[in-house]
SEPA-776119 format. One line per field, with one value per residue: residue number from 1; x, y, z of N, C-alpha, C, CB in turn. Coordinates in nm, 4 decimals. Atoms other than C-alpha are relative to their C-alpha. Glycine has a CB too. Example, Ala and Ser with C-alpha at 12.3 -4.5 7.8 and 13.67 -1.06 7.14 Angstrom:
<sites>
num <- [1/2]
n.x <- [0.0890/-0.0820]
n.y <- [-0.1190/-0.1190]
n.z <- [0.0000/-0.0060]
ca.x <- [1.2300/1.3670]
ca.y <- [-0.4500/-0.1060]
ca.z <- [0.7800/0.7140]
c.x <- [0.0900/-0.0770]
c.y <- [0.1200/0.1090]
c.z <- [0.0000/0.0730]
cb.x <- [-0.0992/0.0414]
cb.y <- [0.0027/0.0462]
cb.z <- [0.1246/-0.1415]
</sites>
This chain:
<sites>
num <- [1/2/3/4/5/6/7/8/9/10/11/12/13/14/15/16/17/18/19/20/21/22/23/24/25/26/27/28/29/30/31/32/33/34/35/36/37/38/39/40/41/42/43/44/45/46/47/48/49/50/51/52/53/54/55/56/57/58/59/60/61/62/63/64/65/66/67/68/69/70/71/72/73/74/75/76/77/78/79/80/81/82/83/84/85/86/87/88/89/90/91/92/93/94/95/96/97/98/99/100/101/102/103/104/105/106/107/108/109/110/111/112/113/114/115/116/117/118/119/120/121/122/123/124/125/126/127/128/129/130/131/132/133/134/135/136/137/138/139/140/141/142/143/144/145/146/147/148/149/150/151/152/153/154/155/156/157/158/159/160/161/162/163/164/165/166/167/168/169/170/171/172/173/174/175/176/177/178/179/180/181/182/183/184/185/186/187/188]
n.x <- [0.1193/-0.0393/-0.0073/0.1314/0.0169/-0.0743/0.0639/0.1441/-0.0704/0.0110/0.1417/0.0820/0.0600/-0.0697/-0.0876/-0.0743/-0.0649/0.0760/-0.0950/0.1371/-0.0672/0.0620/-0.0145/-0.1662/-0.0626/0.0538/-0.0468/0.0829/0.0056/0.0247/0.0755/0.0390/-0.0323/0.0967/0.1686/0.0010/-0.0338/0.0927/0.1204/-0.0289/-0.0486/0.0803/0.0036/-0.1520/-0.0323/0.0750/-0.0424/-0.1649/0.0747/-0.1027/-0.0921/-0.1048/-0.1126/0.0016/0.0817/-0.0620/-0.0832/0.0908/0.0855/-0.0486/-0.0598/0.1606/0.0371/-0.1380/-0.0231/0.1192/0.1604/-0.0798/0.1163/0.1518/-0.0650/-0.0876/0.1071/0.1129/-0.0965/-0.0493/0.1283/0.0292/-0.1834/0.0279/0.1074/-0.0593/-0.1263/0.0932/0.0174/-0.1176/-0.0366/0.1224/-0.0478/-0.0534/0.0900/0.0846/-0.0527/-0.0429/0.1097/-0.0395/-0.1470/-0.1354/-0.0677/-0.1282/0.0262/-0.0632/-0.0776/-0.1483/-0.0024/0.0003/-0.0768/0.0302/0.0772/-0.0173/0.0018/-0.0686/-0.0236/-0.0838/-0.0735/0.0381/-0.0542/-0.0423/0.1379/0.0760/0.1400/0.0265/0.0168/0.1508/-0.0535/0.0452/0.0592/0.0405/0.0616/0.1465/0.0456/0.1109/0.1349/0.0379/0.0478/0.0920/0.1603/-0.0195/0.0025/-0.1853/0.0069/-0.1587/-0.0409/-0.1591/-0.1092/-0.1932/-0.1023/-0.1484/-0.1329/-0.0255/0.1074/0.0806/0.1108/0.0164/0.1136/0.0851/0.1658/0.0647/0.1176/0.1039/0.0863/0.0947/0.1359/-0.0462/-0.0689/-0.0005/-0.1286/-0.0520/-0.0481/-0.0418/-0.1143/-0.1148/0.0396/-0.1112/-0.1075/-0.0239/-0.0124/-0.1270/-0.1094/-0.1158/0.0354/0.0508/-0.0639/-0.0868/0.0774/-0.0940/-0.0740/0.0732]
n.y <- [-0.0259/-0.1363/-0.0255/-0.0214/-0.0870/-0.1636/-0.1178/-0.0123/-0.1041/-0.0841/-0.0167/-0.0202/0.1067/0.0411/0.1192/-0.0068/0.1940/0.0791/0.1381/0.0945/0.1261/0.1466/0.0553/0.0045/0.1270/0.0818/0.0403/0.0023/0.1080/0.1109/-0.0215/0.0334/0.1419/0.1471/-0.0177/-0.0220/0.1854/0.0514/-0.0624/0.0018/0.1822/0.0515/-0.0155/0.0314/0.1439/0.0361/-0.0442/0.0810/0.2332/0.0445/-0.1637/-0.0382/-0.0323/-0.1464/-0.0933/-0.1145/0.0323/-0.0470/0.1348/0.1362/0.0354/0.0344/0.1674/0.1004/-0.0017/0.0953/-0.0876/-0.0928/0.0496/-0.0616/-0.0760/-0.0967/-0.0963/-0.0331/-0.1030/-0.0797/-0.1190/-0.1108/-0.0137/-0.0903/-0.1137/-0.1371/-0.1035/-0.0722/-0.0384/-0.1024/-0.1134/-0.0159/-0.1333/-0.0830/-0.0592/-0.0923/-0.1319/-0.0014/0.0074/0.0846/0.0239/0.0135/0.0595/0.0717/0.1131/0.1583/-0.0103/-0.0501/-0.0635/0.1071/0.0830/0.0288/0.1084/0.1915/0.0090/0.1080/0.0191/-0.1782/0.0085/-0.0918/-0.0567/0.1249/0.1127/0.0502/-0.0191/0.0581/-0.0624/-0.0898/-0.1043/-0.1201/-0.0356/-0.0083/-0.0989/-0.0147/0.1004/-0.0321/-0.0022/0.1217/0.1363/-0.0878/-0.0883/-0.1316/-0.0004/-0.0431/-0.0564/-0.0706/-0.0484/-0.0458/-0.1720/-0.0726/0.1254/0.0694/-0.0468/0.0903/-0.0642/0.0960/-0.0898/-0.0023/-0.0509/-0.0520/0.0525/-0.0930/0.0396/-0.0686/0.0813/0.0616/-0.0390/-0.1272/0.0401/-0.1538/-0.0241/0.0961/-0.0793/-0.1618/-0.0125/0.0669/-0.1265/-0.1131/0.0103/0.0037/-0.0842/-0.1339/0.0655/-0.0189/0.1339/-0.0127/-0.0116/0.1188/0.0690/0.1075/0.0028/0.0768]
n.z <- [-0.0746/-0.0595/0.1249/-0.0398/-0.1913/0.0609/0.0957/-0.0939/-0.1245/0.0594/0.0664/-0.0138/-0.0199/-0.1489/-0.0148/-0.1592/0.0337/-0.0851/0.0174/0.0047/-0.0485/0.0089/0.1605/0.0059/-0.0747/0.0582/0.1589/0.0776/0.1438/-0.0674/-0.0011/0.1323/0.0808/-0.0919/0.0745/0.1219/-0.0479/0.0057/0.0624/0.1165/0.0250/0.1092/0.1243/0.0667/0.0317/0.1312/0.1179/0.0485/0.1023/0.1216/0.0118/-0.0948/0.0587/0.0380/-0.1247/-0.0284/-0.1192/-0.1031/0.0148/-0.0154/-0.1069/-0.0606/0.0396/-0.0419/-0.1187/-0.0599/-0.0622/-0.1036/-0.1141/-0.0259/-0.0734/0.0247/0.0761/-0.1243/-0.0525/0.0325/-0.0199/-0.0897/0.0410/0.0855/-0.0760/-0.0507/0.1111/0.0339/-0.1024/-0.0255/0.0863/-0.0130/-0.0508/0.1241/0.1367/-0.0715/0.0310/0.1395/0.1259/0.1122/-0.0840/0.1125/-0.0520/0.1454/0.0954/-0.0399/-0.0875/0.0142/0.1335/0.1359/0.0921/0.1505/0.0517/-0.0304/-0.0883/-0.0583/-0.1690/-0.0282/-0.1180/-0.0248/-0.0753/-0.0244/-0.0353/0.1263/-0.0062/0.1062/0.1286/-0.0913/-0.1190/0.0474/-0.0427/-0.2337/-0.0133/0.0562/0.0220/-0.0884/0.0244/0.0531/-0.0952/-0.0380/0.1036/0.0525/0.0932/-0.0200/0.1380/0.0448/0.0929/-0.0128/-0.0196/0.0505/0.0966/-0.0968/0.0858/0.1086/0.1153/-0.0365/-0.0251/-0.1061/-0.0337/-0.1828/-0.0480/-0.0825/-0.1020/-0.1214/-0.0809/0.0870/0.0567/-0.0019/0.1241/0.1046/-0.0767/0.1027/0.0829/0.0578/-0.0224/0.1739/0.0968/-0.0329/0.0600/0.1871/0.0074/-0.0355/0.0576/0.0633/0.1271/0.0594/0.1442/0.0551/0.0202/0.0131/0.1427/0.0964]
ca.x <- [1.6479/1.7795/1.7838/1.4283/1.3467/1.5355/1.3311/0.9832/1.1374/1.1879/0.8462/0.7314/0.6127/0.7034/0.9600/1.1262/1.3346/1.1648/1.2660/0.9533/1.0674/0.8357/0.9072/1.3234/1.2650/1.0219/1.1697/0.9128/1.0810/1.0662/0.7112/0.6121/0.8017/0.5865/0.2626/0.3652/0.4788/0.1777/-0.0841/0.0773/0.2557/-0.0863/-0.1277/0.2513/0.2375/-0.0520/0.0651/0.4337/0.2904/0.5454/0.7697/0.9302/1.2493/1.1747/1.0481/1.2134/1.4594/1.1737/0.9090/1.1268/1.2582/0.8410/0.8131/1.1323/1.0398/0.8375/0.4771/0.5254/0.3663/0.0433/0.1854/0.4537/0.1590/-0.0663/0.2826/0.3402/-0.0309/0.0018/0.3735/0.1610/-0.1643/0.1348/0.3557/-0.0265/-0.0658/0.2426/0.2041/-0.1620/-0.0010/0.2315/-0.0154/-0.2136/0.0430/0.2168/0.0374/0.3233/0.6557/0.9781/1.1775/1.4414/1.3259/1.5870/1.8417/2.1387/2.2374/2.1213/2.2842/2.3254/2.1102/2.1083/2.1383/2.3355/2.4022/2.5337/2.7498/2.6101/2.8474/3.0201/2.6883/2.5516/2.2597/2.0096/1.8966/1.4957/1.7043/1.6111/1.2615/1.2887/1.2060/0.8836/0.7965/0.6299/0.3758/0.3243/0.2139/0.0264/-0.2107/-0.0708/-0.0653/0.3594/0.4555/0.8513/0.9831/1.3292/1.5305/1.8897/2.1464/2.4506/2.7883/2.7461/2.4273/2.2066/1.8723/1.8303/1.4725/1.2556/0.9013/0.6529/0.3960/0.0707/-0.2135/-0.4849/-0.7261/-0.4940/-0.3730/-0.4511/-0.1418/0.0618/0.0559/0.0414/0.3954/0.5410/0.4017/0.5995/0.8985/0.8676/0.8614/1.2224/1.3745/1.7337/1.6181/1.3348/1.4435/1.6361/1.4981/1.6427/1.8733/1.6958]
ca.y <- [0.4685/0.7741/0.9331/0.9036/0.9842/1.3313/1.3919/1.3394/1.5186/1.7812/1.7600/1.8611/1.5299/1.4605/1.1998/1.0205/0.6682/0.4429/0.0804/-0.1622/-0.4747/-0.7114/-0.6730/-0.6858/-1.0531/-1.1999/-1.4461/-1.3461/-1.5568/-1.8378/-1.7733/-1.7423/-2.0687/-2.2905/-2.1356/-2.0975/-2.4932/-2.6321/-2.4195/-2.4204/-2.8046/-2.9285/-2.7601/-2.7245/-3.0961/-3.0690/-2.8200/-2.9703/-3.3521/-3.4451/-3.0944/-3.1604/-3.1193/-2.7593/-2.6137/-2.3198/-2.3509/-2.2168/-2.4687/-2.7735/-2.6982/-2.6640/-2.9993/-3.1530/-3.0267/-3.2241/-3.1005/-2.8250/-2.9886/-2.8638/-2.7394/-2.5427/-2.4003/-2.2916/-2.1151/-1.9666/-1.7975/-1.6631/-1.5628/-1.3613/-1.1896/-1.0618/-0.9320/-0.7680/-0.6551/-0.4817/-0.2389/-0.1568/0.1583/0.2503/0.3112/0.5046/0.7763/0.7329/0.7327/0.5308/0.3494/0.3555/0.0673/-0.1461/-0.3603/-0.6492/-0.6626/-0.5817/-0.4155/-0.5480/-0.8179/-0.9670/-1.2139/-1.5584/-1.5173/-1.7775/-1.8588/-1.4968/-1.4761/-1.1897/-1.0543/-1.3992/-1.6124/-1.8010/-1.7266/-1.8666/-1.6646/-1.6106/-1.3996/-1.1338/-1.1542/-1.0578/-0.7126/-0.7622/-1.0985/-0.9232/-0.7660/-1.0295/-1.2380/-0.9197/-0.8120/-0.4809/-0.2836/-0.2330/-0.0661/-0.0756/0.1354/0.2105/0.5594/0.5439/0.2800/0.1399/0.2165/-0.0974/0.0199/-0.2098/-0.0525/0.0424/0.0327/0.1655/-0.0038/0.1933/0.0649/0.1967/0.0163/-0.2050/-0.0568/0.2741/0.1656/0.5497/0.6286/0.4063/0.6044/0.9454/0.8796/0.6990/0.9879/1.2096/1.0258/0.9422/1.2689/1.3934/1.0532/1.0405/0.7084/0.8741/0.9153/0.5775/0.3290/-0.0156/-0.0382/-0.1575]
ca.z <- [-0.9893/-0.7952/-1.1451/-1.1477/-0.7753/-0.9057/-1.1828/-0.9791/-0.6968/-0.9757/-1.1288/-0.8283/-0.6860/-0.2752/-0.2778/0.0447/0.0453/0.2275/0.3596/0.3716/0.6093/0.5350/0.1099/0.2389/0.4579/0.2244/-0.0780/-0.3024/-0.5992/-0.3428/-0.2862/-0.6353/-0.7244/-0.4610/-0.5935/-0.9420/-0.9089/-0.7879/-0.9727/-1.3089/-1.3101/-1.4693/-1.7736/-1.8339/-1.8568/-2.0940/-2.3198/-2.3450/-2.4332/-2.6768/-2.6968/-2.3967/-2.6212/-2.6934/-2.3452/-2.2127/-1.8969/-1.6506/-1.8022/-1.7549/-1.3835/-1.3228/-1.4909/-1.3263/-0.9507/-0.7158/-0.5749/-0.3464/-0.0126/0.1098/0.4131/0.2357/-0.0179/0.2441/0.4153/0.1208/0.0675/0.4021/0.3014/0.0166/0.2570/0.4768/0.2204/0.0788/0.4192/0.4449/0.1919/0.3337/0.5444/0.2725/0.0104/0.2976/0.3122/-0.0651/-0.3886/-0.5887/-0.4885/-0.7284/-0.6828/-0.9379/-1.2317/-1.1786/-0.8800/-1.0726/-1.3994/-1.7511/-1.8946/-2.2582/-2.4239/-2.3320/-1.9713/-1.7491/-1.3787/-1.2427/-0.9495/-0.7378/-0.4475/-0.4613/-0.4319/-0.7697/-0.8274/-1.0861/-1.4327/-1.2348/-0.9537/-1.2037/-1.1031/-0.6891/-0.7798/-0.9614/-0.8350/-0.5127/-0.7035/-0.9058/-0.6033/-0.4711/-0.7754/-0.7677/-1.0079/-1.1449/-1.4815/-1.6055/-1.7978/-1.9403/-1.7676/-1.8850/-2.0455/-1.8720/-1.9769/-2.1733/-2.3777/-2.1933/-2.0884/-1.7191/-1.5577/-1.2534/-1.1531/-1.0537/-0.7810/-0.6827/-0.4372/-0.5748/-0.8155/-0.8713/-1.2363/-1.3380/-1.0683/-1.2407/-1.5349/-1.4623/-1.2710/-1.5982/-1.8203/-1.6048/-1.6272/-2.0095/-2.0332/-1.8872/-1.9793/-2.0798/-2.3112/-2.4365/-2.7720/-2.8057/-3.0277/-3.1202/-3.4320/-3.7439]
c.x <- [0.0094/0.0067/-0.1246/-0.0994/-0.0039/-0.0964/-0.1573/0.0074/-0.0469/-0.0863/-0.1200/-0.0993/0.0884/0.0943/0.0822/0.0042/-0.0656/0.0176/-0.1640/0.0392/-0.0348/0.0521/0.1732/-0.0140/-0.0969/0.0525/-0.1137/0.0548/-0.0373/-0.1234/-0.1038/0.0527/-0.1389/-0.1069/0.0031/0.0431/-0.1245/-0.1211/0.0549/0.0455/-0.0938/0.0046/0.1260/-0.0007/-0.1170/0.0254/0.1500/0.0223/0.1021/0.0602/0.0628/0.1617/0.0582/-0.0108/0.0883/0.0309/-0.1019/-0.0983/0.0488/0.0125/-0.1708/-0.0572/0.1351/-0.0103/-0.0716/-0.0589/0.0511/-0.0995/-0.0670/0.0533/0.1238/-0.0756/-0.0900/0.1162/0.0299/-0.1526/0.0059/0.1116/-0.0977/-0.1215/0.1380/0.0851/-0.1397/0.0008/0.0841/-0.0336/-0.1583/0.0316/0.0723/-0.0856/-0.0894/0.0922/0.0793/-0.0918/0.0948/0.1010/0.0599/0.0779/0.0538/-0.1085/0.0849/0.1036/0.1316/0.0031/-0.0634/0.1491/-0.0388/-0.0975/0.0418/0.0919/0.0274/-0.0088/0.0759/0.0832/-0.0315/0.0858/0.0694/-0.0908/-0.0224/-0.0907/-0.1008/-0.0324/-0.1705/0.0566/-0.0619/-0.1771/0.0162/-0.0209/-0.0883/-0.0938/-0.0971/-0.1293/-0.0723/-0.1002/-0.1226/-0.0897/0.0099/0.0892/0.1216/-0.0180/0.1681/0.0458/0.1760/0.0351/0.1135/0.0622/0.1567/0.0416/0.0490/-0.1113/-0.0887/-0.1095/-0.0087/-0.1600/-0.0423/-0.1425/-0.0664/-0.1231/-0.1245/-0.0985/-0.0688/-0.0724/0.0532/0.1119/0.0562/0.1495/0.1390/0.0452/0.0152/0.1347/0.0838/-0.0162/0.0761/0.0996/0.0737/0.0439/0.1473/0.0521/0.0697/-0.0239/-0.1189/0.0033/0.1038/-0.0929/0.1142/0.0321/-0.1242/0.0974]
c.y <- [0.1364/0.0939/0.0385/0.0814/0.1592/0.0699/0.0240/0.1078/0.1604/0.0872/0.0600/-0.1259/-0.0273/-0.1321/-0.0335/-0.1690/-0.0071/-0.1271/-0.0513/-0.1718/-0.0950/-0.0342/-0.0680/-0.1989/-0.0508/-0.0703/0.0082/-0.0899/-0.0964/-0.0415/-0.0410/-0.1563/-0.1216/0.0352/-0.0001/-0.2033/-0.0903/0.0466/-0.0394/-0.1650/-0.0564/0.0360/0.0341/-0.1029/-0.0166/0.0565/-0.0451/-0.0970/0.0055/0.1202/-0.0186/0.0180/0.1450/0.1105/0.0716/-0.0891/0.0110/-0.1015/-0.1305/0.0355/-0.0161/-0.1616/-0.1267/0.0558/-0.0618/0.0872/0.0595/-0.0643/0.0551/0.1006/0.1579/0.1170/0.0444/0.1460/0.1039/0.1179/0.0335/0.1144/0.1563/0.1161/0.0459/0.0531/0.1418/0.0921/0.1038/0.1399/0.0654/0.1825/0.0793/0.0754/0.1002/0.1754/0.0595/-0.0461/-0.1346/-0.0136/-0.0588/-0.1009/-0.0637/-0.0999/-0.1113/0.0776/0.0034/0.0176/-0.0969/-0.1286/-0.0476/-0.1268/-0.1027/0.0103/-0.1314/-0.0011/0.1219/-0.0311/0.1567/-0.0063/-0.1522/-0.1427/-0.0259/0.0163/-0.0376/0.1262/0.0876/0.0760/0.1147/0.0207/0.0533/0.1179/0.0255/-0.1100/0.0253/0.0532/-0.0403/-0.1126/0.0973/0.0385/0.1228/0.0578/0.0364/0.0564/-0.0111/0.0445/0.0327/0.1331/-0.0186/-0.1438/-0.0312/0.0554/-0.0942/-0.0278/-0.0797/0.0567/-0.0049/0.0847/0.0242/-0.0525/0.0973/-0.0897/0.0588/-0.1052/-0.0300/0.1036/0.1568/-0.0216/0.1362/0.0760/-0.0258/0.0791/0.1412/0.0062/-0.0571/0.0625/0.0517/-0.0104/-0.0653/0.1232/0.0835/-0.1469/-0.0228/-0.1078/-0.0011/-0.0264/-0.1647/-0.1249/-0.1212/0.0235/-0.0862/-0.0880]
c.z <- [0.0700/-0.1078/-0.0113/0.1019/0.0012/-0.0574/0.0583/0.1061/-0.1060/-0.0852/0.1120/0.1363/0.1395/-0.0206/0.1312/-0.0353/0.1202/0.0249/0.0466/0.0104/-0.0057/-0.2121/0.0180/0.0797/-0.0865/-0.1635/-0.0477/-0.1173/0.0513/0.0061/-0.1085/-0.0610/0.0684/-0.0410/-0.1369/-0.0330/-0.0416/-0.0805/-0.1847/-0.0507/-0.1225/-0.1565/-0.0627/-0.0604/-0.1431/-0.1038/-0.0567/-0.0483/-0.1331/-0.0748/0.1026/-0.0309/0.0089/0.1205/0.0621/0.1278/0.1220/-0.0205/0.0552/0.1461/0.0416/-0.0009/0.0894/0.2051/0.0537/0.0678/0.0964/0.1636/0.0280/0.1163/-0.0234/-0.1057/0.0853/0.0985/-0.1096/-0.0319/0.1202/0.0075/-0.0810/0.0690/0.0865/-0.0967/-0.0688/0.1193/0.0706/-0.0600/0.0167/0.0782/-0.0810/-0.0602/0.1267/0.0107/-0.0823/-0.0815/-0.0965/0.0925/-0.1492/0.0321/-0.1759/-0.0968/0.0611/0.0943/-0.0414/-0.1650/-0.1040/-0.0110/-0.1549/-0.0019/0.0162/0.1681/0.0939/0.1194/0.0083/0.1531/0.0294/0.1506/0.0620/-0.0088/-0.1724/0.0223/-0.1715/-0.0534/0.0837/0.0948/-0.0764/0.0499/0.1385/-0.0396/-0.0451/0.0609/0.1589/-0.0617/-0.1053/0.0666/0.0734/-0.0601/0.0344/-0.0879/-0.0448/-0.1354/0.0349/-0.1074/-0.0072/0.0551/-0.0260/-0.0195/0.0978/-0.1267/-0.1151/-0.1349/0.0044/0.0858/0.2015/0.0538/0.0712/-0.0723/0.0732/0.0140/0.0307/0.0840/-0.1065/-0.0571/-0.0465/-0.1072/-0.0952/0.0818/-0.0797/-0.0981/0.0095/0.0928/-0.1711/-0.0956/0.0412/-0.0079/-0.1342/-0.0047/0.0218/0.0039/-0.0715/-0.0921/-0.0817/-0.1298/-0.0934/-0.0670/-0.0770/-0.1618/-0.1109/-0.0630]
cb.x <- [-0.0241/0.1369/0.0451/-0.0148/0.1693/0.1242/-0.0047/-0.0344/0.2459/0.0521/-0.0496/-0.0191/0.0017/-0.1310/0.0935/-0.1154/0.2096/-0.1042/0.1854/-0.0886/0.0260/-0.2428/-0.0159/0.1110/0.0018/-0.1132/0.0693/-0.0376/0.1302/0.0404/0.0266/0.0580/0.2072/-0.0134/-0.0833/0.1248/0.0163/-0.0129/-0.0165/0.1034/-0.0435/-0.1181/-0.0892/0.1156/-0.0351/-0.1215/-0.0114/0.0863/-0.2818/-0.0788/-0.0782/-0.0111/-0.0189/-0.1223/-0.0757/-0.0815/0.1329/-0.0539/-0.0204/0.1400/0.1248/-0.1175/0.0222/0.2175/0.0087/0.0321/-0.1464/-0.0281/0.0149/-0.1417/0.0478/0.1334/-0.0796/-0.0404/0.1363/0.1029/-0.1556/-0.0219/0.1261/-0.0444/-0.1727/0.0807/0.0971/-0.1218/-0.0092/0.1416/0.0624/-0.0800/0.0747/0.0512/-0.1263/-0.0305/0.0396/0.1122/-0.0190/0.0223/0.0016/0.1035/-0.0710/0.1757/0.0414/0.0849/-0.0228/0.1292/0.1493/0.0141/0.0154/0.1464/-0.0253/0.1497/-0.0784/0.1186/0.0932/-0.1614/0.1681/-0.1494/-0.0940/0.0464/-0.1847/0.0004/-0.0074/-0.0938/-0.0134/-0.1253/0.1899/0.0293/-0.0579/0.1508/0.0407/-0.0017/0.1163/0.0458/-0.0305/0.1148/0.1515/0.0356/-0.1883/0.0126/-0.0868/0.1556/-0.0972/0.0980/-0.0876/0.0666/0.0246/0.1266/0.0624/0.0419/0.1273/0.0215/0.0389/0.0735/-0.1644/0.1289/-0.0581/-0.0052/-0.0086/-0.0209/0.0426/-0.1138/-0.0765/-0.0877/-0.1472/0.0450/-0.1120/-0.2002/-0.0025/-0.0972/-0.0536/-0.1388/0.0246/-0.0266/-0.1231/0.0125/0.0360/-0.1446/-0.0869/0.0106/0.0047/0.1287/-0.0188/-0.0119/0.1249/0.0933/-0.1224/-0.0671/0.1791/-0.0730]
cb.y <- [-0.1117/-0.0004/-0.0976/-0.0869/-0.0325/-0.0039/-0.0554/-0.1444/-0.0370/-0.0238/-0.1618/0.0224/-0.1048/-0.0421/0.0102/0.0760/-0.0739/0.0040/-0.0415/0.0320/-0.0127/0.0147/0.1689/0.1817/-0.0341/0.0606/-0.1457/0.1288/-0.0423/0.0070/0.0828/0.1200/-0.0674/-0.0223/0.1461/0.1533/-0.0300/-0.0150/0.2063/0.1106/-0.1212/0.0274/0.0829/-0.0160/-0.1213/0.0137/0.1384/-0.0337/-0.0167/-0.0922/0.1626/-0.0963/-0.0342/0.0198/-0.0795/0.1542/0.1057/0.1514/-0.0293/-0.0562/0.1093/0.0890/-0.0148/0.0802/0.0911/-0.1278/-0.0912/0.2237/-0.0324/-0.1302/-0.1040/-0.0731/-0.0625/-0.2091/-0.0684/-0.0565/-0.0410/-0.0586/-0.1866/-0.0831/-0.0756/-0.0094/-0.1589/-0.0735/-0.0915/-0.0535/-0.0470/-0.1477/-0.0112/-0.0742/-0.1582/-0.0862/0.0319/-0.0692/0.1999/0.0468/-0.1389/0.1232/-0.0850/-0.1508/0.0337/-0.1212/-0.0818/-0.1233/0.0377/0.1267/-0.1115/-0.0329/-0.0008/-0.1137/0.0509/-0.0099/-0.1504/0.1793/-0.0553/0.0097/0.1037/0.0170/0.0932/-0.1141/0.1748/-0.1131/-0.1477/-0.1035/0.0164/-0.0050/-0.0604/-0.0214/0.0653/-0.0151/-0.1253/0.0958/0.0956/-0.0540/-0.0825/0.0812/-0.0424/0.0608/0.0473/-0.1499/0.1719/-0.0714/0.1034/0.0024/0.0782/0.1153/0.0921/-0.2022/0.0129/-0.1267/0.0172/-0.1023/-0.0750/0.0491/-0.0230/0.2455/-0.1345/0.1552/-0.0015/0.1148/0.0561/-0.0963/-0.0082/0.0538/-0.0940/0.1375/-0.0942/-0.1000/-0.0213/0.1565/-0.0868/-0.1520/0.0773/0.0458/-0.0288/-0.0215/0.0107/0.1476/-0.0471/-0.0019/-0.1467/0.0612/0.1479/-0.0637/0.0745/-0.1599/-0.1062/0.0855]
cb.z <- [0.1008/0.0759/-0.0850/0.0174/0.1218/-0.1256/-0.1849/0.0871/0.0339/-0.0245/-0.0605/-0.1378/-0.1286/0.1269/-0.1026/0.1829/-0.0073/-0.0295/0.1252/-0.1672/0.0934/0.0527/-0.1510/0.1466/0.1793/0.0081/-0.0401/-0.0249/-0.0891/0.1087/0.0282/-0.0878/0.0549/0.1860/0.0319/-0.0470/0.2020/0.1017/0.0567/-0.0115/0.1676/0.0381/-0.0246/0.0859/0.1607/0.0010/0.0134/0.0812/-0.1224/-0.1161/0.0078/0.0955/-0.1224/-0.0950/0.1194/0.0000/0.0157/-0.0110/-0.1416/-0.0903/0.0790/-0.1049/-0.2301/-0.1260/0.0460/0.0905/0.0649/-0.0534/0.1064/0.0599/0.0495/-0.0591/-0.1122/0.1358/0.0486/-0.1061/-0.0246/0.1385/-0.1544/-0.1310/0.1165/0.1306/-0.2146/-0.0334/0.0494/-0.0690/-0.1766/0.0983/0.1067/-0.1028/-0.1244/0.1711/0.0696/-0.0244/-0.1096/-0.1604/0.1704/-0.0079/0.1310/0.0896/-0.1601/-0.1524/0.0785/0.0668/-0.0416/-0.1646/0.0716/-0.0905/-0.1107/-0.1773/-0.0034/-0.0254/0.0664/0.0347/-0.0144/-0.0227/0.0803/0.1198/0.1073/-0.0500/0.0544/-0.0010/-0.1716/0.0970/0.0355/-0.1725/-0.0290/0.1809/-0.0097/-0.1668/-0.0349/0.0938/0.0104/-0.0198/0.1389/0.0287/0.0424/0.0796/-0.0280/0.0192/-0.0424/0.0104/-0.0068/-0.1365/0.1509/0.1701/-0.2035/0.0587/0.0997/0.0739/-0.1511/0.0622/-0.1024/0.0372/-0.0159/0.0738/0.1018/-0.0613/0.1104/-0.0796/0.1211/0.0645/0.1291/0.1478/-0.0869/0.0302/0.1254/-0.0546/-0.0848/0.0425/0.1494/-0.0827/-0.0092/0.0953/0.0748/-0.1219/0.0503/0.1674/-0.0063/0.0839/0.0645/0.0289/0.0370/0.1325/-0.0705/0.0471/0.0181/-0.1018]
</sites>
């Protein structure tokens, strides 16, 4: 991500780290699970009707958790207007915000329980850096900038405010443009 930051910086483009305290104390996966829970449950259950054999790891824990209480869905939509609410001053004096695809390097295919700075952590941990504006309806884009030392793609998200989709891209044009993974395309 600092990689990035660089080449914007270098394009030209004001850049300045920035810490944003309401996105750092809010579990947005948490968030998203209790609304993604209760909203989705139904038609999980209807499209799975005799497949529940086959259903992906994320489908089943939806189908295998119990209703998120009313009280705790109600906390978590207000969970989601202040987390919106946060980023209402941001976007007033930034146009876009750079932040991580997933919270820690690639990994390989078929993704397991991870142990992150001693802590287990489940396989969805990889959402917490998208899963805010997921819950926000703004607008994100990720793209690949550069490869780990293990040849596993490393990405930056780019943010802008509602309704500023054209933002969006003319930062990810710019850093298509002077990315070191430009040119990389998967083996045939």
């Amino acid at each position: 991500m600092k990689a990035a930051a660089q080449a914007l910086s270098n394009a030209g483009c004001p850049v300045e780290e920035v810490r944003l305290p309401e996105l750092e104390q809010t579990d947005a996966n948490s968030v998203l699970w209790q609304l993604q829970q209760m909203e989705a449950r139904p038609e999980f259950e209807k499209v799975t009707a005799g497949h529940e054999a086959q259903i992906f790891r994320h489908a089943r824990l939806i189908l295998d958790t119990p209703d998120t209480p009313i009280a705790d869905f109600v906390a978590a939509e207000q969970a989601v207007e202040h987390l919106r609410d946060s980023f209402v001053d941001y976007f007033q004096r930034c146009d876009a915000l750079l932040c991580p695809v997933t919270p820690f390097p690639a990994t390989r295919h078929g993704l397991a329980d991870l142990v992150i700075d001693g802590k287990t952590v489940s396989p969805f941990h990889v959402m917490s850096a998208t899963s805010p504006f997921s819950l926000t309806g703004m607008p994100a884009l990720s793209m690949r900038f550069g490869t780990s030392h293990d040849g596993l793609p490393i990405g930056v998200q780019i943010v802008s405010s509602w309704l500023a989709e054209s933002t969006v891209l003319k930062v990810a044009s710019l850093l298509e443009g002077v990315s070191p993974a430009r040119n990389i395309h998967p083996a045939v």
